[in-house]
C-alpha positions as CSV (number, residue, x, y, z in Angstrom):
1,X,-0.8,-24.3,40.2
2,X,2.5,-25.9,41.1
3,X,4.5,-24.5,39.0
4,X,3.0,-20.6,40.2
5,X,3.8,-21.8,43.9
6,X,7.2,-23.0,42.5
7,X,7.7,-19.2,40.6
8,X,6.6,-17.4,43.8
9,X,8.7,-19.2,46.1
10,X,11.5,-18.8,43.9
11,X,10.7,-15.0,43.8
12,X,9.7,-14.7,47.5
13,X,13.5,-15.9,48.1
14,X,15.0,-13.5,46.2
15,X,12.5,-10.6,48.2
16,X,13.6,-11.5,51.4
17,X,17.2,-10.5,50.3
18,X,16.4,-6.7,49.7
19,X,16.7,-4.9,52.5
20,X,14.3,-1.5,52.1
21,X,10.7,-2.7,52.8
22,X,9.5,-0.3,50.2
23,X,11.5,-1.6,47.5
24,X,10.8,-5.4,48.6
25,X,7.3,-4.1,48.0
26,X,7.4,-2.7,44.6
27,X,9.7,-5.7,43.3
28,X,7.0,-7.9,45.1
29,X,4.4,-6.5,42.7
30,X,6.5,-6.7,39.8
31,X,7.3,-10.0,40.3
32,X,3.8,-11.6,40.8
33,X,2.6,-10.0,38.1
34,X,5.3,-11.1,36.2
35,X,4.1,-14.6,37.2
36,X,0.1,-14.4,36.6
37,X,1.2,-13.1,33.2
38,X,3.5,-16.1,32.6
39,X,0.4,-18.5,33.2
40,X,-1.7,-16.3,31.6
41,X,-3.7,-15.9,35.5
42,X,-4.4,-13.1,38.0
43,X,-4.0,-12.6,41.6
44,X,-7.9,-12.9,41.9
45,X,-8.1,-17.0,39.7
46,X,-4.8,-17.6,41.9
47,X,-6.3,-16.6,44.9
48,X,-9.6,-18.7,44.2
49,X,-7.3,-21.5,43.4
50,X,-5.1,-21.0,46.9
51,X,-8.9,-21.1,48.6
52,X,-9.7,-24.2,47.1
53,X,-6.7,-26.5,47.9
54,X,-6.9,-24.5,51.4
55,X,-10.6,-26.3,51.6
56,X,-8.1,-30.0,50.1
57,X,-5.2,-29.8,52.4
58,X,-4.7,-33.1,51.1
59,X,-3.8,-32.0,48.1
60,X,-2.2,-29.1,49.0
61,X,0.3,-30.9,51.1
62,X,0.6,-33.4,48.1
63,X,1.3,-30.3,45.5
64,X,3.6,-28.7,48.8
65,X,6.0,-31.9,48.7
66,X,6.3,-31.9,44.9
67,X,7.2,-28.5,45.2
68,X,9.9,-29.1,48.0
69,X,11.1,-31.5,45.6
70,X,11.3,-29.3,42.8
71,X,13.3,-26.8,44.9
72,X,15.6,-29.3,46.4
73,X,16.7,-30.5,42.8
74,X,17.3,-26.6,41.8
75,X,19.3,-26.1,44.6
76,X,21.3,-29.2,44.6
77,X,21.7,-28.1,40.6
78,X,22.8,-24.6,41.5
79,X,25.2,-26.1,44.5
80,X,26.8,-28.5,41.5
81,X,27.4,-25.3,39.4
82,X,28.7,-22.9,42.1
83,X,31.6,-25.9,43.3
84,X,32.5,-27.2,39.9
85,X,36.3,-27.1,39.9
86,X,38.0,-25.3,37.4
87,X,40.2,-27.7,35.4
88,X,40.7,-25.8,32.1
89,X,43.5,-23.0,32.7
């Protein structure tokens, strides 16, 4: 389930950036079910599985900070890439 959150954050990012609601919607769509089908899930086992760490917000918070985690090392990696000087010309 972590790594689902982790793919839908990482794709709910990238939605926020399009401006035409309609078109944030259809790439919305495309997008989750481009993650069920990479975990081999649906929205209706993902949403079950949501319900149940909602019922465990223990855990969810637990699974929420690994995920923050996760995220924070991404970007950090990306932030590395993007400002590495260019010493080869």
């Amino acid at each position: 389930m972590q790594k689902i959150l982790y793919d839908i954050h990482i794709a709910d990012a990238y939605i926020t950036t399009i401006g035409d609601a309609d078109s944030a919607k259809k790439v919305s769509s495309a997008y989750y079910k481009g993650i069920y089908k990479k975990f081999k899930t649906d929205s209706v086992r993902y949403n079950k599985s949501m319900d149940y760490y909602y019922q465990n917000p223990g855990l969810l918070t637990d699974m929420y900070d690994r995920i923050k985690a996760d995220l924070e090392k991404t970007k950090q990696k990306q932030d590395t890439i993007s400002v590495k000087p260019v010493t080869d010309i």
